[in-house]
C-alpha positions, -999 to 999 in steps of 0.1 A, spaced: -887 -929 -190 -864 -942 -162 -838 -945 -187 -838 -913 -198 -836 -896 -165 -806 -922 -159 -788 -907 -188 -799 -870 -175 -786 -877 -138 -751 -897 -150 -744 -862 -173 -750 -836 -146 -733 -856 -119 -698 -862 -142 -697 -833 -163 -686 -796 -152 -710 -778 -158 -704 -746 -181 -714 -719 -153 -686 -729 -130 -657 -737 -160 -664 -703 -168 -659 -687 -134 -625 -703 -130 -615 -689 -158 -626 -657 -153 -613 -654 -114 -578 -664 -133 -577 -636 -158 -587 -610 -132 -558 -620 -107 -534 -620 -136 -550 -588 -147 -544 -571 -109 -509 -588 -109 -501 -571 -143 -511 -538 -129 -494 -542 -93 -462 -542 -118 -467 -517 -137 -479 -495 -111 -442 -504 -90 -426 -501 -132 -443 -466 -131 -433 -460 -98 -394 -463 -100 -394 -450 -134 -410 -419 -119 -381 -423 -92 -352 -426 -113 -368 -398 -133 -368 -375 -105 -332 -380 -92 -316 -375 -133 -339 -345 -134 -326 -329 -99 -291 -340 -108 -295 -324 -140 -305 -295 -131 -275 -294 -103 -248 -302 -129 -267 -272 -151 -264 -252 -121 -230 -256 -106 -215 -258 -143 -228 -218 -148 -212 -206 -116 -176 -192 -115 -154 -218 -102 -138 -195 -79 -165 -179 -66 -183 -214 -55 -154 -229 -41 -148 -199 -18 -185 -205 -8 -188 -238 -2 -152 -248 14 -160 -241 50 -124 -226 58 -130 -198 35 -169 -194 47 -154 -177 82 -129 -158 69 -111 -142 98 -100 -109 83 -116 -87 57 -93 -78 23 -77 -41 23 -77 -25 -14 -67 6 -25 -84 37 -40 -91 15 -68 -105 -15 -55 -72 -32 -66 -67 -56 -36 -33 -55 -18 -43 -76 10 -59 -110 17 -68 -140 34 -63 -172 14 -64 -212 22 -26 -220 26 -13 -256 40 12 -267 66 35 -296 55 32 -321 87 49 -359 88 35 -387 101 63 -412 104 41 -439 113 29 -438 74 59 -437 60 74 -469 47 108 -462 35 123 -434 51 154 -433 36 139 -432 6 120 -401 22 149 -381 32 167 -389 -1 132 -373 -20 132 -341 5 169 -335 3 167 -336 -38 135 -310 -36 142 -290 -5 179 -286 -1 173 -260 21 156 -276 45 182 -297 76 180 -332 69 195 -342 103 166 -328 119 139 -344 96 152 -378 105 158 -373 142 124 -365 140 116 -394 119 132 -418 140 110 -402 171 78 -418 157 63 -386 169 41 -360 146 58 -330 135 58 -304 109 81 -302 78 73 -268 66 49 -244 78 37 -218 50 39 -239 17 35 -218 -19 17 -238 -43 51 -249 -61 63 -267 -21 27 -283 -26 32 -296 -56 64 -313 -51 60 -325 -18 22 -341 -28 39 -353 -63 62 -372 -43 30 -398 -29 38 -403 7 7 -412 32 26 -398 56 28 -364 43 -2 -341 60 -16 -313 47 -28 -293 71 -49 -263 60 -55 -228 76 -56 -195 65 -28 -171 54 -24 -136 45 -9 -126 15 2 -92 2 -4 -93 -36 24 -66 -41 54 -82 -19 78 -55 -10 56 -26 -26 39 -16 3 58 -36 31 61 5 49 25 6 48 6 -24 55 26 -40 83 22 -80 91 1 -104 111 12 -133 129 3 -169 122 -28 -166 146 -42 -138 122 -33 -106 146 -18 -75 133 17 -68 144 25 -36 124 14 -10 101 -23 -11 88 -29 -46 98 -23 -37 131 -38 -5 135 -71 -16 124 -65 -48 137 -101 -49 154 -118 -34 121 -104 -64 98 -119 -93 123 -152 -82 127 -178 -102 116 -202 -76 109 -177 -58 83 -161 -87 67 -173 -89 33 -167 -48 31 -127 -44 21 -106 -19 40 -102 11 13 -71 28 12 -63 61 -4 -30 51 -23 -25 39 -58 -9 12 -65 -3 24 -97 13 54 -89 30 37 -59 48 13 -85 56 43 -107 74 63 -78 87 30 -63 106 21 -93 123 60 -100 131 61 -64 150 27 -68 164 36 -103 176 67 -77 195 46 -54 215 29 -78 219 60 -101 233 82 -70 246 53 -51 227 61 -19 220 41 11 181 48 13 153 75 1 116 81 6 92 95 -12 53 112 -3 30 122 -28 -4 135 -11 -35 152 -18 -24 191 -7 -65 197 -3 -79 168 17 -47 150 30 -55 118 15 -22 99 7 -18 85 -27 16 72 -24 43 67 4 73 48 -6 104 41 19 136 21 13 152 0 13 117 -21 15 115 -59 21 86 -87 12 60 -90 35 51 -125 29 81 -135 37 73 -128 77 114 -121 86 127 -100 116 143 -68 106 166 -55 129 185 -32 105 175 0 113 177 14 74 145 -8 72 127 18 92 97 37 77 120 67 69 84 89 57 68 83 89 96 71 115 125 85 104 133 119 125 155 142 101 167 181 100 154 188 66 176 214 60 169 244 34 130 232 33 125 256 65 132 288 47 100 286 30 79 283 65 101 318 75 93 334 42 58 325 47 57 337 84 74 369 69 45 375 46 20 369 66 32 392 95 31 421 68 66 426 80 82 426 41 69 419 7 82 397 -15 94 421 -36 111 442 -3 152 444 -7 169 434 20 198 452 23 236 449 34 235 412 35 266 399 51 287 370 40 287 355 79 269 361 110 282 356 145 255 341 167 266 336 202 299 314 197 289 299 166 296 315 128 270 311 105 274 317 65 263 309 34 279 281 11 276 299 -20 284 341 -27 253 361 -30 245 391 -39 242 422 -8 211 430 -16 184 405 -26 142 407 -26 125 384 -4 114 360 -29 156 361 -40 164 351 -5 141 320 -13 150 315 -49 186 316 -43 184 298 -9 201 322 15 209 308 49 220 345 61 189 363 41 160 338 60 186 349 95 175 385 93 140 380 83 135 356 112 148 383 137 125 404 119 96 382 126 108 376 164 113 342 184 72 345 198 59 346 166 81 316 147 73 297 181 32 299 177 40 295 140 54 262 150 31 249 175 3 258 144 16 237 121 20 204 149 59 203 133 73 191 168 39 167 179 41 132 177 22 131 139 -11 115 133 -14 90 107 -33 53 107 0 36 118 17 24 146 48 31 130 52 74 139 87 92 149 87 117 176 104 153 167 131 157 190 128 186 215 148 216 225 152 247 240 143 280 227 182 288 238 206 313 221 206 313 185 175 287 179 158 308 161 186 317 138 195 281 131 159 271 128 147 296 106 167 280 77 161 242 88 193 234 113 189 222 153 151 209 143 145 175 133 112 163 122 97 132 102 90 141 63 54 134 68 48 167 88 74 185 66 50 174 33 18 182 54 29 217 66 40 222 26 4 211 15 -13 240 42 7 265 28 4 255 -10 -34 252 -3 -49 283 7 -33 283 47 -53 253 58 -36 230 79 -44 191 60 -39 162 84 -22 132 66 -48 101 60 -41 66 39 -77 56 44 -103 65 26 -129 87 45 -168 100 36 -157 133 51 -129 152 60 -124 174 89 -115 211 81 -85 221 103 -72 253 114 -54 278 93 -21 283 93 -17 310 73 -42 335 48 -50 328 13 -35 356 -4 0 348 15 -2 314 3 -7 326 -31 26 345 -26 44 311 -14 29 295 -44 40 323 -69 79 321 -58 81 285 -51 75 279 -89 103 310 -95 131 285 -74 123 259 -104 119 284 -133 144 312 -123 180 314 -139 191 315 -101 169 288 -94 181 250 -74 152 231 -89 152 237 -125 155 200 -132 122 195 -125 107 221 -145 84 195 -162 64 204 -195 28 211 -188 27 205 -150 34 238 -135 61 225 -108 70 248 -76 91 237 -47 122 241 -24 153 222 -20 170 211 9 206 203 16 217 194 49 238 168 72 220 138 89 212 142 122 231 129 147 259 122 120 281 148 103 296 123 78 258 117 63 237 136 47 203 137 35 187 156 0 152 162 1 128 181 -22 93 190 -17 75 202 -46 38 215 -55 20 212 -88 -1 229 -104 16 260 -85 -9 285 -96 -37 261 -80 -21 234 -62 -37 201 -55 -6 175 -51 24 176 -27 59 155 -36 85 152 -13 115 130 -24 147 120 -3 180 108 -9 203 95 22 236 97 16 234 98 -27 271 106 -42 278 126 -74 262 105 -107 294 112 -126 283 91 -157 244 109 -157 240 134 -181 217 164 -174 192 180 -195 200 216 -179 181 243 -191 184 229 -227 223 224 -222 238 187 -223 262 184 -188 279 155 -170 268 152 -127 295 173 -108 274 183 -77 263 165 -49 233 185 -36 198 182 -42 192 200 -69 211 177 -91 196 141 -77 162 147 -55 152 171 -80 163 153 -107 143 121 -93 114 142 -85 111 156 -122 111 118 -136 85 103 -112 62 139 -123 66 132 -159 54 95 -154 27 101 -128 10 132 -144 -11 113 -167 -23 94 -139 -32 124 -121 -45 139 -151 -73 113 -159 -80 105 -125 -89 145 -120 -106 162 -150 -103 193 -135 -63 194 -133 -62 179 -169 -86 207 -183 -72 233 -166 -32 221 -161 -18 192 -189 -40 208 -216 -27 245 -210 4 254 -231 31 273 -212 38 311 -215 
């Protein structure tokens, strides 16, 4: 018995015994089992990460790959975020004015390694540019700038060129989309973003505040039309060889200005000082005795006083007429008798006389103050001429009455044509585009302007007419021409025609002027049918003749830009 239980005590005191062999083994599979899961659970973890940040990139590529490229840089460069000036369009929405992220080209010499090589690079691209001063300035050590106002192409070269020290310094220009096209019209800023002329400086407040600066200035030209009448009033110049013209076409109902060329013109982004005084805005500026344009405004005042009727004869018509010391006469032989409209058809320096002394020196003189001819006129520029003044002295009202001894801009010349081609009411000249326009006085009554209307479309239709070139197909042109000397110079002088169309229901004004144009010796008319060579130097045979073309061109325009005038004008054959 003791041997056995020897043999049972030697085998529980050296072997394991199965209980705790099996608990080892088990605590070893469960930590291998936690440690297993710890990594999977950190495997889980980043893949869940890494997930994440493809899926958000993703989704930004996805994003930013469906945007217009323009549109998201502009919103997310921070220059263009505060823009400091809001765009000006025209009627259209066609944008003419804007502020853009430009670049100054600045040196920093420290950066540059081989400055000779330098200066040879910017004398090969920029030849314009003086060397001597680059390198003074080189050799200074100090910062300074190359070229302010870089176009893309002075970019290009100077960044293909790979200099560290070349600095781009950004900032915001304005550009004028158009160049020289509207140059009269929407003026300049300076390099601080303030206006300095024209638009840009009349509304200088408007276009910087915040509160408006996504919402575009609207103007009421077209730039169609504006390019149209632009390039006939050049084609003019050259045609007639004369030193400068302007040109106004404008709404005759609500005043609204759709085009207003001036030259010669110059480019606006080019920021030069003009001195030469033929740069002036000759529409708006310029100061002029308009001539033969006046006898319409005495005809009308005529009519209106019930003092004649355009069919009254005015007899005994004299060749000259003596006032004070001075001889006045006609250029041409008329007729002694001649109607009232005649005296207008036929342009009758003589004929308007006697009908002014009919009408009397009071009435012309509150006819005149009616129609603001000798106010400073209103228009959204800085950019206005001033009539020049005078005495109601011997003989003023003779001279006046047929468009001598007053001077005044062609804008109030076009705006007192668009109240009498409108019914009587007096317009007032806008270029910006309003909800509502003010009703203004009247001038004159309906049924006389219906008169005015009636024989200003005779002076282009009748045999004895001076504005049968621009007798246009379809477009019912009236108007009156004007011959006369430059103001202030007797070896000058200025054509000018101001026509209406539709006559029979008006809705556009034109006024076109030539300074100084010369006969076209080479041009060959279409005159009534008949084929003639230029032998004339008045305006019936070169303002007219411009007026007609820019008519024909812009009457389509007109046309399907105002359904009514199509329906009731383009579309109606001629008797």
């Amino acid at each position: 018995m003791k041997k056995k239980h020897k043999k049972n005590k030697d085998f529980n005191f050296n072997q394991k015994s199965f209980y705790f062999e099996d608990y080892l083994e088990s605590n070893n599979k469960k930590k291998q089992v936690l440690k297993s899961n710890i990594s999977q659970d950190r495997i889980y973890l980043l893949f869940f990460l890494f997930f994440s940040l493809i899926t958000i990139f993703s989704i930004k590529i996805v994003f930013v790959s469906l945007q217009d490229l323009d549109h998201y840089s502009l919103n997310n460069n921070s220059l263009n975020q505060k823009l400091l000036r809001r765009d000006i369009v025209d009627r259209n929405g066609i944008v003419i004015s804007r502020n853009v992220k430009s670049f100054h080209a600045a040196i920093n010499p420290n950066l540059i390694k081989n400055k000779n090589n330098f200066l040879i690079n910017i004398r090969i691209n920029f030849p314009d540019l003086n060397i001597e001063n680059i390198e003074k300035n080189l050799n200074k050590g100090k910062y300074f700038y190359l070229k302010k106002r870089l176009d893309q192409k002075d970019k290009e070269k100077l960044w293909s060129l790979g200099e560290k020290g070349i600095i781009f310094e950004p900032f915001q220009s304005r550009i004028y989309t158009h160049a020289n096209l509207y140059s009269h019209i929407l003026g300049q800023v300076d390099f601080d973003n303030y206006g300095i002329s024209g638009v840009e400086k009349y509304f200088d407040n408007s276009l910087k505040e915040n509160n408006l600066i996504k919402d575009p200035l609207k103007l009421t030209l077209d730039t169609n039309i504006q390019h149209i009448v632009d390039n006939e009033l050049n084609n003019a110049l050259n045609i007639f060889n004369a030193t400068g013209g302007g040109a106004l076409l404008m709404n005759v109902k609500n005043g609204e200005i759709l085009s207003l060329v001036s030259l010669p013109n110059f480019d606006i982004n080019k920021r030069e000082k003009i001195v030469d005084k033929n740069y002036i805005n000759k529409i708006t500026k310029g100061v002029y005795e308009l001539g033969s344009i006046f006898k319409t405004f005495t005809i009308a005042l005529a009519l209106e006083k019930n003092i004649v009727k355009s069919e009254t004869i005015i007899e005994n018509i004299p060749r000259k007429i003596k006032c004070s010391i001075h001889e006045i006469s006609d250029i041409k032989k008329f007729p002694k008798d001649l109607s009232v409209e005649d005296i207008l058809i036929r342009s009758s320096n003589i004929g308007t006389l006697m009908l002014a002394r009919k009408v009397g020196q009071q009435d012309f003189i509150d006819f005149i103050n009616k129609t603001k001819l000798l106010n400073k006129p209103e228009l959204e520029l800085e950019e206005l001429g001033t009539p020049l003044s005078f005495n109601w002295n011997k003989c003023k009202l003779e001279t006046i009455s047929y468009g001598h001894g007053i001077a005044v801009t062609p804008l109030q010349a076009t705006a007192t044509y668009s109240a009498l081609a409108n019914g009587g009411n007096y317009v007032k000249p806008t270029i910006v585009i309003k909800k509502k326009y003010k009703k203004e006085k009247k001038i004159i009554s309906e049924q006389t302007s219906k008169k005015i209307n009636t024989i200003l479309r005779k002076v282009v239709t009748d045999k004895e007419g001076t504005a049968s070139l621009a007798d246009i197909y379809g477009y019912d042109v009236g108007g009156k021409t004007g011959t006369s000397q430059k103001y202030g110079n007797e070896n000058k002088n200025l054509n000018t025609f101001i026509s209406v169309f539709p006559s029979y229901n008006p809705k556009f004004a034109l006024l076109v002027m030539l300074e100084n144009p010369q006969v076209a010796h080479d041009l060959i008319y279409n005159y009534r049918g008949i084929k003639i060579k230029g032998t004339r130097n008045e305006a019936g045979w070169n303002s007219v003749y411009t007026a007609g073309r820019i008519i024909k061109r812009i009457g389509p325009i007109l046309a399907i830009n105002n359904e009514e005038f199509y329906n009731t004008n383009v579309a109606k054959k001629p008797n």
